[in-house]
KOLLUM-259266 format. One line per field, with one value per residue (C-alpha): y, x, z; residue number from 1; residue in three letters. Coordinates in nm, 2 decimals. Each point is the difference from the previous one (the first is absolute). Example, Ala and Ser with C-alpha at 12.3 -4.5 7.8 and 13.67 -1.06 7.14 Angstrom:
c2	c(-0.45  0.34)
c1	c(1.23  0.14)
c3	c(0.78  -0.07)
pos	c(1  2)
code	c(Ala  Ser)
END
This chain:
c2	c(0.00  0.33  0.24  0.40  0.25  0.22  -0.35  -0.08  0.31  0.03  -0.35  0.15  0.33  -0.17  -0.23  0.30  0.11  -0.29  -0.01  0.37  -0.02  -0.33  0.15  0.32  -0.20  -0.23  0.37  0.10  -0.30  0.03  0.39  0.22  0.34  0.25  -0.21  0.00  0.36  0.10  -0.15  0.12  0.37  -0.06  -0.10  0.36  0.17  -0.27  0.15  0.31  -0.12  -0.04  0.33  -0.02  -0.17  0.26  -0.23  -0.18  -0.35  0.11  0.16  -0.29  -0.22  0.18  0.03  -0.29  -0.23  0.29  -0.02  -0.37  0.01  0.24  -0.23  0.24  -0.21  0.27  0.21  -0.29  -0.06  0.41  0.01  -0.30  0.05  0.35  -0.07  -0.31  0.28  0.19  -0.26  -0.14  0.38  0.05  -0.37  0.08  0.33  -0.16  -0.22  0.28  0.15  -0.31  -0.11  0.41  -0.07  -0.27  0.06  0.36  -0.01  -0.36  -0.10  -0.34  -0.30  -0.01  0.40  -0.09  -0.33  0.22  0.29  -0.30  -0.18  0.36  0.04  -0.30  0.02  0.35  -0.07  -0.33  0.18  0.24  -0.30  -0.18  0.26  0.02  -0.33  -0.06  0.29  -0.24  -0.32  0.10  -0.33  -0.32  -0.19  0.32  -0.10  -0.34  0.07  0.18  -0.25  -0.18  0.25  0.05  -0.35  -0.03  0.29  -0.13  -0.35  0.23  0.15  -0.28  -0.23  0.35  -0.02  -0.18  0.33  0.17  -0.33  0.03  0.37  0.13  0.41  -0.04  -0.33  0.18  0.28  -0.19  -0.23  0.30  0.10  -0.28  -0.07  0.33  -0.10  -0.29  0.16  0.23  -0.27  -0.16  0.27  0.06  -0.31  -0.01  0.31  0.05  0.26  -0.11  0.33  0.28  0.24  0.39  0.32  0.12  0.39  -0.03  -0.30  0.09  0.34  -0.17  -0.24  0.24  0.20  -0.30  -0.14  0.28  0.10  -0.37  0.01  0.26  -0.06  -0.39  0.12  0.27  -0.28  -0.25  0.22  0.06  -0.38  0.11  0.35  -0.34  -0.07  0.33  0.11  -0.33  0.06  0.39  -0.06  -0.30  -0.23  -0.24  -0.29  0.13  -0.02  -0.35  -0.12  0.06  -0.26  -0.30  0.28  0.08  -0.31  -0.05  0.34  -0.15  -0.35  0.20  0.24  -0.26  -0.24  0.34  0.13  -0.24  -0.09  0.39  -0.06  -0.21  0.17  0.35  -0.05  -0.24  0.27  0.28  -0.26  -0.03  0.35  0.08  -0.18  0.07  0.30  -0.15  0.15  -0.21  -0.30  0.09  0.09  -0.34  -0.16  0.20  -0.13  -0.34  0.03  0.16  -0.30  -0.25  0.24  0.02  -0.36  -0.06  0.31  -0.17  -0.33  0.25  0.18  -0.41  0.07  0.26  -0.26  -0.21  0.31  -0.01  -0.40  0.06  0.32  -0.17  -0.35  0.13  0.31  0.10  0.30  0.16  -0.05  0.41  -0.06  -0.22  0.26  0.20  -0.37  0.01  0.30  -0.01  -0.33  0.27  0.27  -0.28  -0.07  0.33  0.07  -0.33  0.23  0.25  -0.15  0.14  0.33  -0.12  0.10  0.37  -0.07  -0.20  0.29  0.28  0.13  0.18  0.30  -0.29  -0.21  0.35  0.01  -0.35  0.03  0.34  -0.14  -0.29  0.22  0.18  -0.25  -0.19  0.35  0.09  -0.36  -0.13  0.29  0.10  -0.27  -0.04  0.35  -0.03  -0.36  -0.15  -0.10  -0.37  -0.12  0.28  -0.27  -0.11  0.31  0.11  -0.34  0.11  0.29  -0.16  -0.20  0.29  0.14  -0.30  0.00  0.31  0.04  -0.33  0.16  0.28  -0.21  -0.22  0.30  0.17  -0.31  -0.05  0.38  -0.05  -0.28  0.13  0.31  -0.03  0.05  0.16  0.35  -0.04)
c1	c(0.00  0.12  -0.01  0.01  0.27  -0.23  -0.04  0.35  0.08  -0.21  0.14  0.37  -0.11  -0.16  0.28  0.24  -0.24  0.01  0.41  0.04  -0.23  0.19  0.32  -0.14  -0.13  0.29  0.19  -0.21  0.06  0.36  0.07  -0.09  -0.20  0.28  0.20  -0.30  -0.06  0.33  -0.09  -0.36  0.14  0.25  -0.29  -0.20  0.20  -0.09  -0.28  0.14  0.26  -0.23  0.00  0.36  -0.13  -0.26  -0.25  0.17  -0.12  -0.35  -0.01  0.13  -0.27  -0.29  0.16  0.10  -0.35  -0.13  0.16  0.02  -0.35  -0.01  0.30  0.25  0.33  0.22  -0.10  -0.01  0.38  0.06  -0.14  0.19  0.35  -0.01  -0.14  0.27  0.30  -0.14  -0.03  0.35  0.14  -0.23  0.16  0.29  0.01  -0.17  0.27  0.28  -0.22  -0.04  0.36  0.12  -0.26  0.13  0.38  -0.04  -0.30  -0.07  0.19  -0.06  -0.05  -0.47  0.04  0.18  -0.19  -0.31  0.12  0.14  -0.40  -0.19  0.25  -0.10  -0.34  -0.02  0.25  -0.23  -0.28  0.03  0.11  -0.31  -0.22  0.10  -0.03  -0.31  -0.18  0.11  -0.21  -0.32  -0.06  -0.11  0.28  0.25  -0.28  0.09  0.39  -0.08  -0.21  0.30  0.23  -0.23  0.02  0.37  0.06  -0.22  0.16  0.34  -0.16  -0.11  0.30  0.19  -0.16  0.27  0.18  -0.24  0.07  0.36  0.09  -0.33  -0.03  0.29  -0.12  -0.35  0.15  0.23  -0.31  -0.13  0.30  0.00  -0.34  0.01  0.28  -0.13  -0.39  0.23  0.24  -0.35  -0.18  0.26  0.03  -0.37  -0.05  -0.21  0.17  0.42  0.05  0.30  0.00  -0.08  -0.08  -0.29  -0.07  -0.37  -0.06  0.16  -0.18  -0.37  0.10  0.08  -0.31  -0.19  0.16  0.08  -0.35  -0.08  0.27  -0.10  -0.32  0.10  0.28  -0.22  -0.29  0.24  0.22  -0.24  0.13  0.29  -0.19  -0.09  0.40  0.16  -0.30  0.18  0.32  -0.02  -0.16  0.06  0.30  0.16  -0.12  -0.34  0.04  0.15  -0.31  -0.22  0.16  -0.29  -0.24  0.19  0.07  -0.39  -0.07  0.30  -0.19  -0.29  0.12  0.25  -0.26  -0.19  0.35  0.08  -0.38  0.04  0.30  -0.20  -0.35  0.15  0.18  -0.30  -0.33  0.30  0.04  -0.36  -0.10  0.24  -0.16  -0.38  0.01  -0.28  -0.01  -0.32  0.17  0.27  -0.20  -0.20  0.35  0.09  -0.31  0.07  0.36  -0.13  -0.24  0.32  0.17  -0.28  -0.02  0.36  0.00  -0.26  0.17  0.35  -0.21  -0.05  0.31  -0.03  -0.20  0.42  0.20  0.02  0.04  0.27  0.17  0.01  0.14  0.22  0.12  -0.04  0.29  -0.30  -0.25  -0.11  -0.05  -0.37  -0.28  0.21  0.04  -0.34  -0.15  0.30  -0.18  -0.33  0.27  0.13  -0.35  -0.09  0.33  -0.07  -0.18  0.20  0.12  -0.28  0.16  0.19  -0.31  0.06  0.32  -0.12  -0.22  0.23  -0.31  0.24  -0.17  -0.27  0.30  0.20  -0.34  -0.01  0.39  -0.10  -0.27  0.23  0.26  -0.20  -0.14  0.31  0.13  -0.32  -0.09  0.32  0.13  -0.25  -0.13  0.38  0.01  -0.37  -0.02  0.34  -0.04  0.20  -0.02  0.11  0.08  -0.37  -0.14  0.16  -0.12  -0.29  0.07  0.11  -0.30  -0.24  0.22  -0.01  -0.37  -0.08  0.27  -0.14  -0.35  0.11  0.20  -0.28  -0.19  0.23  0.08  -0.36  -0.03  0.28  -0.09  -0.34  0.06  -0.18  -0.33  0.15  0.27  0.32)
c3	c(0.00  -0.08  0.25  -0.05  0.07  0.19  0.24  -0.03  0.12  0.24  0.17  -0.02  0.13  0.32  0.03  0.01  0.25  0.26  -0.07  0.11  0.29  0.12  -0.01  0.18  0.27  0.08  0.01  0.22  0.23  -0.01  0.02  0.23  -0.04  0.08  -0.33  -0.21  0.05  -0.15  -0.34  0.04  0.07  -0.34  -0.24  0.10  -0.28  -0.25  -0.15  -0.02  -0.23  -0.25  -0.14  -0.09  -0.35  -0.03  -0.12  -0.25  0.08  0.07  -0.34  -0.17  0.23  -0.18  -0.35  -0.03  -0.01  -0.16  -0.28  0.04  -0.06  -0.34  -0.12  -0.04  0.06  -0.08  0.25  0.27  -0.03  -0.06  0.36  0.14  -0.14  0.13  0.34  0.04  -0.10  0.31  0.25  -0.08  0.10  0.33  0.08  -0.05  0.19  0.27  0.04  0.00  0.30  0.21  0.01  0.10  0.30  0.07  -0.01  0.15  0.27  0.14  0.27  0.13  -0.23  0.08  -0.14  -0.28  -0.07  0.00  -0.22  -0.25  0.04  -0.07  -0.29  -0.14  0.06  -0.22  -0.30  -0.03  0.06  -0.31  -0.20  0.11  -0.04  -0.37  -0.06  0.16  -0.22  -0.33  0.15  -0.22  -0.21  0.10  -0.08  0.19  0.33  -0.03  0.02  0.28  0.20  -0.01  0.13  0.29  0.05  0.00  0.21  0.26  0.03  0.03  0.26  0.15  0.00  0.13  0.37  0.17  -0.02  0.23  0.22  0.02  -0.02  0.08  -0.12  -0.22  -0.16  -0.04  -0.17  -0.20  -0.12  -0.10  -0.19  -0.19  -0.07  -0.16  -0.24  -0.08  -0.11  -0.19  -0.21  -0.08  -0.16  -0.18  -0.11  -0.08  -0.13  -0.32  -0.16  -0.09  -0.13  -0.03  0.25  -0.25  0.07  -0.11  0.11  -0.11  0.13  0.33  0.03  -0.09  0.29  0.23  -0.09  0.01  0.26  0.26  0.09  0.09  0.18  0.22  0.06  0.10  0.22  0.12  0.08  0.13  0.18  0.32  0.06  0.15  0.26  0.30  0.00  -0.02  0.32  0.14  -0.09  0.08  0.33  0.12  -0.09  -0.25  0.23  0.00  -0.35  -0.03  0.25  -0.26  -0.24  0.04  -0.11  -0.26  -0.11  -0.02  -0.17  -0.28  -0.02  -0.11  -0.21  -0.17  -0.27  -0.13  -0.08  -0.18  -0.17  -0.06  -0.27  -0.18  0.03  -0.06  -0.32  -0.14  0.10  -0.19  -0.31  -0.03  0.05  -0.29  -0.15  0.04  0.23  0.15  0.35  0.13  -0.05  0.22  0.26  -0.05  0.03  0.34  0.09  -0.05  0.18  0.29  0.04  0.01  0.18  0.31  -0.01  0.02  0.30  0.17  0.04  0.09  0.27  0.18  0.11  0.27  0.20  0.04  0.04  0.37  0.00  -0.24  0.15  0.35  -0.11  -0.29  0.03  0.36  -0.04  -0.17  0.24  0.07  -0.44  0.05  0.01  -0.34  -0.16  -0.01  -0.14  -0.22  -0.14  -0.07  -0.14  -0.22  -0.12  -0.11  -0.16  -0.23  -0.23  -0.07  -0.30  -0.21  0.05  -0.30  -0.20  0.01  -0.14  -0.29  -0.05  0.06  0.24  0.22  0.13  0.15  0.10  0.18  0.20  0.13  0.10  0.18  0.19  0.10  0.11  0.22  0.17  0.05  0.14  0.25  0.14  0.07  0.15  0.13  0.22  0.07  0.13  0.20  0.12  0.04  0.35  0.07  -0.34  -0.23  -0.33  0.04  -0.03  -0.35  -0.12  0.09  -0.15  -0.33  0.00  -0.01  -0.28  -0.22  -0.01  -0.08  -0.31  -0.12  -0.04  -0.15  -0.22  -0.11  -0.06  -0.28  -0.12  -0.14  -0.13  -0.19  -0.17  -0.07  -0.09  -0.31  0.24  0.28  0.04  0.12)
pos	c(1  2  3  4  5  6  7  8  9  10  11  12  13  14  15  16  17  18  19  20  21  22  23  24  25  26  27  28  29  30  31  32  33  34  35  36  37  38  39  40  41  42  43  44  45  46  47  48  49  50  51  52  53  54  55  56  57  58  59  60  61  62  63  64  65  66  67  68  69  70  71  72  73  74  75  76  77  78  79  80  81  82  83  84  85  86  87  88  89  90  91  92  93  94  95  96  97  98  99  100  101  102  103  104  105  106  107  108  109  110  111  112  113  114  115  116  117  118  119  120  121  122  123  124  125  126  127  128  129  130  131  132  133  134  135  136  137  138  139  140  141  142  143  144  145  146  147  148  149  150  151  152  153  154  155  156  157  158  159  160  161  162  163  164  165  166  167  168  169  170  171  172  173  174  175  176  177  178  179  180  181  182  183  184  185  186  187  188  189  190  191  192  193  194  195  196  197  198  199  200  201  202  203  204  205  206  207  208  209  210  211  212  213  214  215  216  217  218  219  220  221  222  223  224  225  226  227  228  229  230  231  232  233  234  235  236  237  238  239  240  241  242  243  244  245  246  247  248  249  250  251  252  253  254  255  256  257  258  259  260  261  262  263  264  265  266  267  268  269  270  271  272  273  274  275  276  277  278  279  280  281  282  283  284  285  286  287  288  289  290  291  292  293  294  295  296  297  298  299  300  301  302  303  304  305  306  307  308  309  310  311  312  313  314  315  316  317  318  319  320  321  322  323  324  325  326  327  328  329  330  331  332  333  334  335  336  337  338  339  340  341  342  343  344  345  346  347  348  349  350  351  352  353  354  355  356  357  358  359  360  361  362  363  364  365  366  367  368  369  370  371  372  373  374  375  376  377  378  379  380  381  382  383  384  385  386  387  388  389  390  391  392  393  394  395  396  397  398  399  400  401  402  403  404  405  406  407  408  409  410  411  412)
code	c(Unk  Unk  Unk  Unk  Unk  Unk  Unk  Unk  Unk  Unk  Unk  Unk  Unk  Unk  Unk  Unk  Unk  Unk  Unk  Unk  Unk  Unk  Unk  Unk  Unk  Unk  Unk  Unk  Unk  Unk  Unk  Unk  Unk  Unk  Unk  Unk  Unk  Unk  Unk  Unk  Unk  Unk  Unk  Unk  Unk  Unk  Unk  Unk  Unk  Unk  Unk  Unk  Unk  Unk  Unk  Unk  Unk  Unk  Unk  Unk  Unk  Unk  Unk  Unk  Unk  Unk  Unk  Unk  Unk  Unk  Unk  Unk  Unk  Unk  Unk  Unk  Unk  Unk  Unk  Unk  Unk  Unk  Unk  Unk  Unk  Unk  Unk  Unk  Unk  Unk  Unk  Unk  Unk  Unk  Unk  Unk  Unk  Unk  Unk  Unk  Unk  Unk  Unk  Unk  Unk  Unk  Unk  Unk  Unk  Unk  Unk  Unk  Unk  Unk  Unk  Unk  Unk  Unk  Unk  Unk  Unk  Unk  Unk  Unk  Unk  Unk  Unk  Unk  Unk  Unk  Unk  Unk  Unk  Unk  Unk  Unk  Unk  Unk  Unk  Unk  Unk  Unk  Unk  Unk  Unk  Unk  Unk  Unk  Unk  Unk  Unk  Unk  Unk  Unk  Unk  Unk  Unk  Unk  Unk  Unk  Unk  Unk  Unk  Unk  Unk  Unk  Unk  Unk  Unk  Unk  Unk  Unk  Unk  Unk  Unk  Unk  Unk  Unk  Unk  Unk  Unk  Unk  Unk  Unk  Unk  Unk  Unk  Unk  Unk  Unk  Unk  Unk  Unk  Unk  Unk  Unk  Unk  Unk  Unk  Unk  Unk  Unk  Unk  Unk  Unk  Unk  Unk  Unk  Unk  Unk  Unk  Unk  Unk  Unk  Unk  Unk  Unk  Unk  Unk  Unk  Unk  Unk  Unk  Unk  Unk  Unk  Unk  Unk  Unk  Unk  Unk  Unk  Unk  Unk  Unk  Unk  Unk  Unk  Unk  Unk  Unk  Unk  Unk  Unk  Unk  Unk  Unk  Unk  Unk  Unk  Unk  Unk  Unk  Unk  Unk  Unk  Unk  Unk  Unk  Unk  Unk  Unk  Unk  Unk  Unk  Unk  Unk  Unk  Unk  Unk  Unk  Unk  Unk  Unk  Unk  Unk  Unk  Unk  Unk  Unk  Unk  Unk  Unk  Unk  Unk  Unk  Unk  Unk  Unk  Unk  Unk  Unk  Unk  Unk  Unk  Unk  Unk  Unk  Unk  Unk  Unk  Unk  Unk  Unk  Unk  Unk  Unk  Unk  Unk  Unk  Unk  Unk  Unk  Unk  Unk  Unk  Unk  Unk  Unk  Unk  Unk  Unk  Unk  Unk  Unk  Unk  Unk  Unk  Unk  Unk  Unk  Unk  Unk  Unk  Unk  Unk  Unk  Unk  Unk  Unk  Unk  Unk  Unk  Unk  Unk  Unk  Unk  Unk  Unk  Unk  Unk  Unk  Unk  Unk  Unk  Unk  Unk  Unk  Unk  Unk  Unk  Unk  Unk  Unk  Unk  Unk  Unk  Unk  Unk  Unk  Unk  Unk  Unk  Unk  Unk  Unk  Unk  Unk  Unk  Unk  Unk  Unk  Unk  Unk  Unk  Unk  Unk  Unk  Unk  Unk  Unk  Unk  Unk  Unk  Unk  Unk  Unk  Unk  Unk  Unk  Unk  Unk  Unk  Unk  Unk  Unk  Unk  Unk  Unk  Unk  Unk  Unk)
END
């Protein structure tokens, strides 16, 4: 029986899934919070390192099926060959900066193992991200599932480091897991082209590319408000005690990621295509019903976290109560992978309101509560916080979502 890439993908996609989660939790039963606060504090300026490509990949995301779907070929590898010539260069620069942090400001051999982890985490990432965005056809989702696959079993198999040389052996798991995902999709990837420069090309992508950059970082960035509060006005360990709930918040948030490079470059293709926008928002429709369903059973969860936490991980004991709303945090945030839509439309003045409202929420409940209602248990009360936040974007997400993609009956 032949089985479909969108199910094929899918499988590898929750098997990455269970893999990460694993090797989060056996982490988490090894290292202490003070430990996995450090690395937690490090990945704050991830997302923020975005913006040094100025879009480039998220143009090339969009173009890419788009013109995938009018058949232009020569335009599809204009696109990639000029976007692979300006990965290689942030790579390589990346590189240059990580090893003068290293040599000049780490001292001991954990602060130079981390500055050597966070350098390989962002020279892979903009390789990854690049890569990613040429995954648009079915047999390219295929290749993929497989990498998933094989990176997980890396994973996987890696564990024994956290057993033996605990936060180091985490970090260099990491490390390597990284490289690996990277060798692969290379070694998979659909387009096995010369690296050229292309001014048009590369100023269509930024314009294409840099407003959906910004309004994603400008949605996703309120992510990171709960852990500098933490950081700011608590501690590191505070920080690293949240771990088990943001383990479960990454659990979540990791199979709609990954569904999300396979739905978002097919709803582009076809709306290249057809520029039918009710059948897009029948097909959110239909992915929010699989994605409630799978949230549902995800939510079960919260009912073993204290078992769990108790007779797993008891270092993170005071973590319980956020564990569990983090599960309802997780749930909400399932769906915001139809944000993609606005992208595939080029709504963006609906999609700059949406990441508005978001990041005012995440600014006023949070803090807020933080500031009102701390009492004993100050990291409960900005999950709370966060909670509250969640919700109410997610409305007002839902809500533009559909105007947009009627907006033949209705004014945006």
């Amino acid at each position: 029986m032949k089985i479909s890439t969108g199910i094929t993908f899918t499988i590898s996609s929750f098997f990455q899934t269970i893999s990460g989660m694993t090797i989060s939790l056996f982490a988490l039963s090894m290292i202490g919070p003070e430990k996995i606060g450090l690395w937690h504090a490090a990945l704050i300026l991830k997302p923020y390192i975005n913006f040094a490509q100025l879009g480039l990949t998220q143009g090339l995301g969009r173009e890419l099926p788009f013109y995938m779907g009018r058949n232009d070929d020569k335009k599809v590898k204009q696109y990639a060959s000029n976007a692979q010539l300006i990965t290689i260069l942030y790579s390589f620069l990346t590189v240059i900066i990580s090893i003068f942090l290293i040599v000049f400001y780490a001292d001991s051999i954990q602060e130079k193992l981390i500055f050597i982890t966070a350098g390989i985490f962002i020279s892979t990432m903009f390789v990854d991200n690049y890569l990613s965005s040429t995954y648009r056809s079915s047999k390219s989702f295929k290749d993929l599932s497989k990498v998933y696959v094989l990176v997980s079993i890396i994973g996987l198999m890696l564990i024994p480091l956290i057993y033996y040389f605990n936060f180091n052996g985490y970090l260099i798991l990491l490390s390597v897991q990284s490289i690996f995902s990277t060798i692969l999709l290379i070694f998979f990837r659909p387009f096995k082209i010369k690296s050229i420069f292309n001014k048009v090309i590369y100023i269509n992508s930024i314009k294409v590319g840099f407003p959906m950059l910004t309004l994603n970082f400008l949605r996703n960035i309120p992510d990171t408000y709960p852990k500098i509060i933490i950081l700011f006005f608590m501690s590191v360990t505070a920080l690293g005690t949240t771990a088990p709930a943001n383990a479960v918040l990454t659990a979540f948030a990791m199979f709609p990621l990954a569904i999300a490079k396979y739905v978002y470059p097919t709803m582009t293709y076809d709306y290249g295509r057809d520029g039918d926008r009710i059948r897009l928002w029948k097909k959110i429709k239909k992915i929010c019903g699989y994605l409630l369903l799978l949230g549902c059973i995800g939510l079960l969860s919260s009912f073993i976290i204290p078992w769990g936490i108790k007779n797993f991980f008891p270092k993170y004991q005071d973590a319980i109560y956020i564990t569990i709303i983090a599960t309802g945090i997780g749930f909400l945030r399932m769906f915001s992978i139809i944000f993609n839509v606005f992208n595939t439309l080029k709504s963006y003045a609906a999609q700059f309101k949406v990441s508005v409202i978001r990041n005012a929420s995440y600014l006023l409940f949070p803090a807020s509560l933080y500031f009102l209602f701390s009492g004993d248990d100050p990291l409960l009360i900005i999950f709370i916080g966060i909670l509250f936040a969640e919700l109410i974007s997610n409305v007002f997400m839902f809500y533009f979502v559909y105007k947009v993609t009627h907006i033949n009956t209705i004014s945006v």
